[in-house]
N, C-alpha and C positions, 0 to 999 in steps of 0.2 A: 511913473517908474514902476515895473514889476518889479514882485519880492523871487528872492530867489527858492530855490526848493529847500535850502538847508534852514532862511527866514522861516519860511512858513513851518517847517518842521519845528523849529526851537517856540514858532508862537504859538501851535499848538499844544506843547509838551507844557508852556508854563499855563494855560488855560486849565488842562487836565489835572494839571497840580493844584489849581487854587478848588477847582469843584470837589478833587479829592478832599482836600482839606476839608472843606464845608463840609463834606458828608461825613468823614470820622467825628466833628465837632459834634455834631448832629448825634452820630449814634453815641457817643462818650455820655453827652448830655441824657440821649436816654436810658443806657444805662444805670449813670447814676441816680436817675429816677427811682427805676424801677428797685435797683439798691436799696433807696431808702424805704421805698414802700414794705420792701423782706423784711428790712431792722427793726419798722416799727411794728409788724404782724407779731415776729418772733419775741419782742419785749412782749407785748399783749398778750402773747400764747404763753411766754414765760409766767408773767405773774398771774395767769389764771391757776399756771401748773404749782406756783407757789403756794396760793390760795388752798387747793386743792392738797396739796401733801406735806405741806410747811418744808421743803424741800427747793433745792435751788435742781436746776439742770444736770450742775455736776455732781450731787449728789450731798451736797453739805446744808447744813442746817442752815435757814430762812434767820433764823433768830441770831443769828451769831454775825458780825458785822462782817462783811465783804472782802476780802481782802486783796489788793492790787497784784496781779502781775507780775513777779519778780519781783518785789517788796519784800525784803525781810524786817522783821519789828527789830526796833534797838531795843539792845537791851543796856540796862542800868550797869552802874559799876559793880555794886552789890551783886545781880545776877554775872557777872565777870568773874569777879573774884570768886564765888560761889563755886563753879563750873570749874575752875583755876584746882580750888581745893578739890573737887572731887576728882580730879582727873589724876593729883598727886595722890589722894589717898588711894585711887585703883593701881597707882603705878605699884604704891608702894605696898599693896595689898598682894600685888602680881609676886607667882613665885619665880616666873622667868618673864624674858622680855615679849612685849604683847605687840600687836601688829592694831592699825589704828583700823579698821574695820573691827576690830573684839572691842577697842574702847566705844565706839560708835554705837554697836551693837548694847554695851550694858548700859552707857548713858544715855542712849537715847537721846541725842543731841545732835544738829548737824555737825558736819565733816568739817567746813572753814570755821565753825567755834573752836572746837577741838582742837585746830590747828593752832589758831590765835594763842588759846591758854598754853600747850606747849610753847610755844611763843615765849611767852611772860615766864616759865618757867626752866628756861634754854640752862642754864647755870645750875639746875639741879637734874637737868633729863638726860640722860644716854640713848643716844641714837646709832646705831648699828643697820649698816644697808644703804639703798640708794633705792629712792622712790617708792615702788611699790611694796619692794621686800620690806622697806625701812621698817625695826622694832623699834620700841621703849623701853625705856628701865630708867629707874631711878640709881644714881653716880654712887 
């Protein structure tokens, strides 16, 4: 029995599909070869450069442990509370009301700490504004 033309057309098409296949596997595969060969150079080239200037790549000190990626350290209650009080006492040091970039700026502490501690002290802070305008002041 002949195949018809539309046969033959469909059994070529899945033929071409499966070699396709094979050959992305193929180059995926080497790819990720080659991948790894770069990771392991650039460690190598890393810690020679360490070695060299007690210095990491991005510029921080060798000696000072690593720090993960979006990681921020916890901190203790003590450091809470800490931060808690210095932000009342700037409030309360404040002759008018402060904008949380100027508390940022003199504590030098990140933005979602700051927040937190106003947080904890919502019962004693005056907030005036919406979002970005939003001041402080102590009630």
């Amino acid at each position: 029995m002949m195949k018809t033309a539309l046969e033959q057309l469909e059994q070529l098409e899945a033929e071409h599909q499966q070699k396709i296949a094979a050959i992305r596997e193929s180059a995926v595969s080497e790819l990720s070869n080659v991948i790894g060969d770069l990771k392991k150079k650039l460690k190598d080239a890393e810690e020679q450069y360490i070695k060299l200037t007690g210095k990491r790549l991005d510029g921080s000190s060798a000696t000072e442990p690593k720090k993960e990626k979006g990681k921020r350290d916890r901190w203790t209650d003590d450091q809470k509370a800490d931060l808690k009080q210095k932000v009342y006492d700037f409030l309360k040091a404040a002759k008018s009301p402060v904008k949380m970039a100027d508390i940022v700026d003199t504590l030098k502490v990140e933005k979602k700490r700051i927040s937190d501690a106003i947080l904890t002290l919502d019962d004693k802070i005056k907030k005036d504004g919406k979002r970005v305008n939003m001041t402080y002041s102590l009630k």
